[in-house]
C-alpha positions as CSV (number, residue, x, y, z in Angstrom):
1,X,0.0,0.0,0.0
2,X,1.6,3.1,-1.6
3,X,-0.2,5.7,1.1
4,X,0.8,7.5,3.8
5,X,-1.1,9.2,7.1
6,X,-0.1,12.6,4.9
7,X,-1.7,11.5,2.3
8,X,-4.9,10.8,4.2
9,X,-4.4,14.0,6.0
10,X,-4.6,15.8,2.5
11,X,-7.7,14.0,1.7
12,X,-9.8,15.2,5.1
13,X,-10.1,11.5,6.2
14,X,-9.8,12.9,10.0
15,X,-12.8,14.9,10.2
16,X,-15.6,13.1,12.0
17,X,-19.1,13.9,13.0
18,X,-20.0,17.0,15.3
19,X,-19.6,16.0,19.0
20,X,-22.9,16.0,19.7
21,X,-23.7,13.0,17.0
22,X,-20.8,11.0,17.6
23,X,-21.4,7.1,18.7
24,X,-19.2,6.1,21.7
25,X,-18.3,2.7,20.3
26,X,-16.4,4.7,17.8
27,X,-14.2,5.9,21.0
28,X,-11.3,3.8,20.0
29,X,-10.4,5.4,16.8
30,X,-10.8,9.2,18.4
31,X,-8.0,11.7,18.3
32,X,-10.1,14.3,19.9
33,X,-13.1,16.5,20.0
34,X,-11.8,20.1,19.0
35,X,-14.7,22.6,18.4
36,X,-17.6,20.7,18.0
37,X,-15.9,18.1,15.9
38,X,-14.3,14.7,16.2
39,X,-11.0,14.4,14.8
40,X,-10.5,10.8,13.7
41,X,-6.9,9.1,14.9
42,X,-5.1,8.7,11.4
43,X,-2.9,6.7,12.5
44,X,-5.1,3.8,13.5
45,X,-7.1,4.3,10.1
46,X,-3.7,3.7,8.6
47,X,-2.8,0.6,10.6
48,X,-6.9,-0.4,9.4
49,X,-6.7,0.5,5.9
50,X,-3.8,-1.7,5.5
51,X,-5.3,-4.9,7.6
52,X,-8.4,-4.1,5.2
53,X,-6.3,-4.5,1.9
54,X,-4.3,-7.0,2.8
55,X,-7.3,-9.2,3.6
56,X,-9.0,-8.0,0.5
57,X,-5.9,-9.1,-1.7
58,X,-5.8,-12.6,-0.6
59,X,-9.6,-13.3,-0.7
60,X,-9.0,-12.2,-4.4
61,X,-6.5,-13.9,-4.8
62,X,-7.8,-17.2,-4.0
63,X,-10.6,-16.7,-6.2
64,X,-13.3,-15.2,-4.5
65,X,-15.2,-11.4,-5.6
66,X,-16.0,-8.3,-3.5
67,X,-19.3,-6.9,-3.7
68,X,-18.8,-3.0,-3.4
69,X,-21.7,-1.3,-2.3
70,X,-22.7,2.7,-2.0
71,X,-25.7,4.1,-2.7
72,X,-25.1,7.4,-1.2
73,X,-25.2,10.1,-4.1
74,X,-21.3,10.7,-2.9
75,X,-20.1,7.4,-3.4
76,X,-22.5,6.4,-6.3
77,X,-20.0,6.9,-9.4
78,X,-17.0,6.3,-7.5
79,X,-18.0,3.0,-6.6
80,X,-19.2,2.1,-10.2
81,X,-16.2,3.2,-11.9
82,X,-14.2,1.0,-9.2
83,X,-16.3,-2.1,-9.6
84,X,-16.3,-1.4,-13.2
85,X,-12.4,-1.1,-13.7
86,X,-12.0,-4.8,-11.3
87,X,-15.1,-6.4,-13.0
88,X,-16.7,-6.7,-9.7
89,X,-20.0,-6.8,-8.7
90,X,-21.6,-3.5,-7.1
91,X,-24.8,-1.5,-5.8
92,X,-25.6,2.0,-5.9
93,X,-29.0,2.7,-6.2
94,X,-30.7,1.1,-3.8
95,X,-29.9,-2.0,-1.7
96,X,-32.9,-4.7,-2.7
97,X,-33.5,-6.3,1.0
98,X,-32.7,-10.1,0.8
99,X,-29.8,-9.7,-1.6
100,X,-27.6,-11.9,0.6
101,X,-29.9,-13.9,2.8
102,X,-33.0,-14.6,0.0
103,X,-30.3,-14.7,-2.7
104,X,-31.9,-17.5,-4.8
105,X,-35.4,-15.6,-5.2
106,X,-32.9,-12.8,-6.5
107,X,-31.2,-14.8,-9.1
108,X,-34.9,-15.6,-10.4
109,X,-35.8,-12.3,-10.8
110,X,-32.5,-11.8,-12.8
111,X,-33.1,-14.7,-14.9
112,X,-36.7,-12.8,-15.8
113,X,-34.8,-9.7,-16.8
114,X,-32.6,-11.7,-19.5
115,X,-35.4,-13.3,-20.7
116,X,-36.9,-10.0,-21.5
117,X,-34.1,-8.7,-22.7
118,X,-33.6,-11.8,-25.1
119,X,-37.5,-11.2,-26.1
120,X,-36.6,-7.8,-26.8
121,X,-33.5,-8.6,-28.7
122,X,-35.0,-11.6,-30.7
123,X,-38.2,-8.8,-31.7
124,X,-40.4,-11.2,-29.4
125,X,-41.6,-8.5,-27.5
126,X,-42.8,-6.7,-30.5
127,X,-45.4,-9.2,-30.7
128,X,-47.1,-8.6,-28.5
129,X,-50.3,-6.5,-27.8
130,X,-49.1,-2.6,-27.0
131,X,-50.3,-2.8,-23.6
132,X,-48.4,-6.0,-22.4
133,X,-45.3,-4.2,-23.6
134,X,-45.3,-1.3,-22.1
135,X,-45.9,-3.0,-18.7
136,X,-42.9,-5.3,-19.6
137,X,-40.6,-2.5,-20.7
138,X,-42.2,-0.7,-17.3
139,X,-40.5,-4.0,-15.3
140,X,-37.7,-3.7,-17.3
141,X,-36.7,-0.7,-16.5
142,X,-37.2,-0.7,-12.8
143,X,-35.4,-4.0,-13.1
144,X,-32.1,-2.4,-14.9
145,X,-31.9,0.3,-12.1
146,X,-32.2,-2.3,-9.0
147,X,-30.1,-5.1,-10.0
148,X,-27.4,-3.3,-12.2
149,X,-23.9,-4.0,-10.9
150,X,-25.3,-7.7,-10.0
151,X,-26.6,-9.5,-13.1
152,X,-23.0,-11.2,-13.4
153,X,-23.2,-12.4,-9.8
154,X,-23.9,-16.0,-10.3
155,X,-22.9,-16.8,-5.9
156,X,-22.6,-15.3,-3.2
157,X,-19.5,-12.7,-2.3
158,X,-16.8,-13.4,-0.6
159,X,-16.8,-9.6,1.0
160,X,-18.7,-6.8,1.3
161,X,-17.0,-3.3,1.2
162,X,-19.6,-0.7,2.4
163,X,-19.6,3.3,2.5
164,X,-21.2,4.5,5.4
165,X,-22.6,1.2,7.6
166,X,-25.5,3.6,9.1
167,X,-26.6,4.7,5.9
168,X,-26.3,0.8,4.9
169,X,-27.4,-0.7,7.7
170,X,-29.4,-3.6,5.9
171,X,-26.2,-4.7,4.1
172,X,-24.4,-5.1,6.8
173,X,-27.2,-7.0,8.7
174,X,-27.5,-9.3,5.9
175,X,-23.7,-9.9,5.5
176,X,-23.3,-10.5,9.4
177,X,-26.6,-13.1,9.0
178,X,-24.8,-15.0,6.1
179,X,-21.0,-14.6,7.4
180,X,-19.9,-12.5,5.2
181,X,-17.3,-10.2,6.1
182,X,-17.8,-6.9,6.0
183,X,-14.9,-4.2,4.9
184,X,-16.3,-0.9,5.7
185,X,-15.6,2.9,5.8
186,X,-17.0,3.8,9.5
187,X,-17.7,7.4,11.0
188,X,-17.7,8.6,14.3
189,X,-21.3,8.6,13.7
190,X,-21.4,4.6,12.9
191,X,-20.8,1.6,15.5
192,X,-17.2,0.2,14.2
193,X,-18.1,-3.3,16.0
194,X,-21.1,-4.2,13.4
195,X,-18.4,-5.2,10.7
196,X,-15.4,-7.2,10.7
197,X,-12.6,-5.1,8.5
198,X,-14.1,-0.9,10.3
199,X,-12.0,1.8,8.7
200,X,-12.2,4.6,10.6
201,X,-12.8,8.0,8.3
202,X,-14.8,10.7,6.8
203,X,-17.3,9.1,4.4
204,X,-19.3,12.2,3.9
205,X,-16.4,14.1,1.6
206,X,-15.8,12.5,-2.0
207,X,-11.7,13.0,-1.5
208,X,-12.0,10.9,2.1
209,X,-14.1,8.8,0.0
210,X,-12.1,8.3,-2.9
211,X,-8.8,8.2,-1.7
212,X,-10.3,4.8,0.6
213,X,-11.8,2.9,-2.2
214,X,-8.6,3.6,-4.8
215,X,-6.7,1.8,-2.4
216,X,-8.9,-0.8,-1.9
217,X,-8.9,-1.1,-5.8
218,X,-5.3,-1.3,-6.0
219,X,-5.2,-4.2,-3.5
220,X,-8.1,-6.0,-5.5
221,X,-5.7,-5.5,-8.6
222,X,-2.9,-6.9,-6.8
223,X,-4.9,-10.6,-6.2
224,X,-5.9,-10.8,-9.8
225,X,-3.1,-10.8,-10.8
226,X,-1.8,-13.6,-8.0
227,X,-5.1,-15.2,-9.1
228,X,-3.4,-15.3,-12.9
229,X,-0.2,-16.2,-11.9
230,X,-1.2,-19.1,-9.3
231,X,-4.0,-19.9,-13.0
232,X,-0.4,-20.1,-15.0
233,X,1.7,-22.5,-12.5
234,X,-1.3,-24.4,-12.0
235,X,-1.5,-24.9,-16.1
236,X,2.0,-25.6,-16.5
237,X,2.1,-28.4,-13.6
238,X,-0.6,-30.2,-15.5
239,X,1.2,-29.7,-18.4
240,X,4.6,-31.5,-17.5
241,X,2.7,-34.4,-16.0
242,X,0.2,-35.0,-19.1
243,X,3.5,-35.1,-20.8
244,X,5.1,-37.6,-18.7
245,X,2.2,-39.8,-18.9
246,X,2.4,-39.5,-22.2
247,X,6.2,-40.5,-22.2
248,X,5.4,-43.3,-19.9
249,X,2.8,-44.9,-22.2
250,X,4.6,-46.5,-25.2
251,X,7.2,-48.2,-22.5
252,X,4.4,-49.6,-20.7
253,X,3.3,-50.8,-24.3
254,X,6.4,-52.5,-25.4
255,X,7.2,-54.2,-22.0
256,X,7.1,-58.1,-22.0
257,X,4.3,-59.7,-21.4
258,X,4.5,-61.9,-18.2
259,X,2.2,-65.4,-18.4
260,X,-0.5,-65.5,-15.6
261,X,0.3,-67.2,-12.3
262,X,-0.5,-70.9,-13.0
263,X,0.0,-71.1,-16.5
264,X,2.8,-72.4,-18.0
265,X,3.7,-73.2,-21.4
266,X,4.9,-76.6,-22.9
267,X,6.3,-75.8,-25.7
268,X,9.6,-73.9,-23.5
269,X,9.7,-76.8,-21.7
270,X,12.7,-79.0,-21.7
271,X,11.6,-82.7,-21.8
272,X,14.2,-85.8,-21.0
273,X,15.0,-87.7,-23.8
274,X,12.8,-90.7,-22.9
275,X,9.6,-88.3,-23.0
276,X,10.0,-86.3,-26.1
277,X,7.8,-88.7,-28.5
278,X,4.4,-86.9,-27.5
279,X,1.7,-85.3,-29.8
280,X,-1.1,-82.7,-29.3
281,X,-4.7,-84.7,-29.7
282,X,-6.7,-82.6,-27.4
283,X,-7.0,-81.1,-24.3
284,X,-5.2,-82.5,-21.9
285,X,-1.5,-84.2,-21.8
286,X,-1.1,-87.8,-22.0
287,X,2.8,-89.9,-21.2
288,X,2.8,-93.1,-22.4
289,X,4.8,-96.2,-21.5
290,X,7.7,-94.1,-20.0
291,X,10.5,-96.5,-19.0
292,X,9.3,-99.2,-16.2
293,X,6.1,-97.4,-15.7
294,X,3.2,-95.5,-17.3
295,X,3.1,-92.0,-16.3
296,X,0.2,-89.9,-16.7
297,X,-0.1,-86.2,-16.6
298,X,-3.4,-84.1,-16.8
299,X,-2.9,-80.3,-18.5
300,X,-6.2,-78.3,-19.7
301,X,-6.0,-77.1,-22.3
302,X,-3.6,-79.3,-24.2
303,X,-3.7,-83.0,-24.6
304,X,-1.0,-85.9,-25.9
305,X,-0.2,-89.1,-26.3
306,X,3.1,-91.1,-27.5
307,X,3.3,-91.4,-31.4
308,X,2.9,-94.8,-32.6
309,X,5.8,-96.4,-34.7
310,X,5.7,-95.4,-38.2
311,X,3.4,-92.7,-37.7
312,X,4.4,-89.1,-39.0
């Protein structure tokens, strides 16, 4: 993190709230109170800001997406052109309640709004009767302004990072329900203990504002691109051993072929002298007359007896 309590001194991240408005769970991260006004402790908003990314940076980089959220008018296009520039998910209109905790009614309701859109794409929609329509492009529309930022969000986050957690109070309540964690710029207003990642600041100025989520963006960057380059080893490691299975093969394929336990082959054999006049007749293995004795010898699934003289 390239930023420095000066910097965040520049940006008016220390002013707080008027005295008489401040929350007293905030007490931790006050400098003082100096004429009306709490000054926020930079340095401890430092020492948060860079828990904050750091924790942001690895749940990126192990895959997982941010959902940025600020629908106050001061935060509204900062926050999209953030999201927008990481392709991460965001809200800044209004926060639909059951985002997080009724999420799977929500991804119906998105999979309605594509299917209008691919009616209205396909000229579907201009078959239909005028008044039908209108009230679809009526839904449409109202649909477009509550779930823009989110129709790419196939699960649920991995974070939330929230501007102003009284102002977005219902966010927070849903991300603390589902165990989300919950990275947020706090006030001296706001209760710092609601969310797991608090950043003390001002989040009423748009350079306090600003100068917060850049930095969070630049630590988002960061675990992309560990995400790519943990995506790269991964592919090469496959790579080298689909090609030494594929070296292996062809000497598995040459190598000698071993008989099965309990088989055994006649014709390697080595027979005395006395017992070489045998022929194949069936399926088992016949000795005849052998010396003093007969001996007889049973073998499935070849059969033979002793030639008789004259015979070829």
């Amino acid at each position: 993190m390239n930023l420095t309590v000066k910097d965040l001194l520049d940006a008016g991240v220390h002013f707080g709230h008027q005295t008489k408005r401040w929350n007293p769970r905030s007490k931790p991260y006050i400098f003082d109170h100096r004429q009306g006004i709490s000054i926020i402790d930079l340095g401890k908003t430092h020492v948060a800001l860079q828990q904050a990314c750091d924790f942001v940076e690895n749940l990126v980089a192990e895959g997982g997406i941010m959902l940025f959220v600020g629908t106050k008018r001061q935060a509204q296009d900062i926050v999209r052109e953030a999201a927008t520039g990481t392709s991460m998910p965001y809200c800044v209109h209004r926060w639909l309640g059951g985002t997080l905790t009724n999420f799977g009614t929500i991804k119906r309701s998105i999979a309605k709004f594509k299917h209008f859109q691919q009616m209205e794409t396909s000229g579907e929609m201009a078959k239909l009767p005028k008044k039908e329509e209108s009230a679809i492009k009526r839904e449409m529309a109202r649909m477009q302004r509550n779930f823009d930022g989110i129709l790419d969000m196939s699960e649920l986050p991995g974070a939330l990072f929230v501007i102003d957690v009284n102002h977005e109070d219902i966010a927070v309540a849903e991300a603390t329900r589902c165990g989300i964690p919950c990275v947020a710029l706090v006030d001296s207003n706001s209760d710092p203990t609601t969310v797991t990642h608090p950043i003390p600041g001002n989040d009423d100025a748009v350079k306090s504002i600003r100068i917060i989520v850049d930095t969070l963006v630049e630590a988002v960057q960061k675990g992309l691109a560990q995400r790519d380059t943990r995506r790269i080893a991964h592919g090469t490691a496959d790579l080298k051993a689909a090609s030494a299975a594929m070296a292996a093969a062809p000497v598995a394929a040459v190598a000698p072929a071993v008989a099965p336990a309990g088989e055994v082959d006649l014709e390697k054999i080595e027979l005395p002298a006395h017992l070489k006049d045998i022929t194949v007749v069936g399926e088992e293995v016949v000795v005849v007359e052998a010396g003093a004795g007969k001996i007889a010898a049973k073998k499935k699934p070849i059969r033979a007896v002793k030639k008789a003289d004259g015979e070829e």
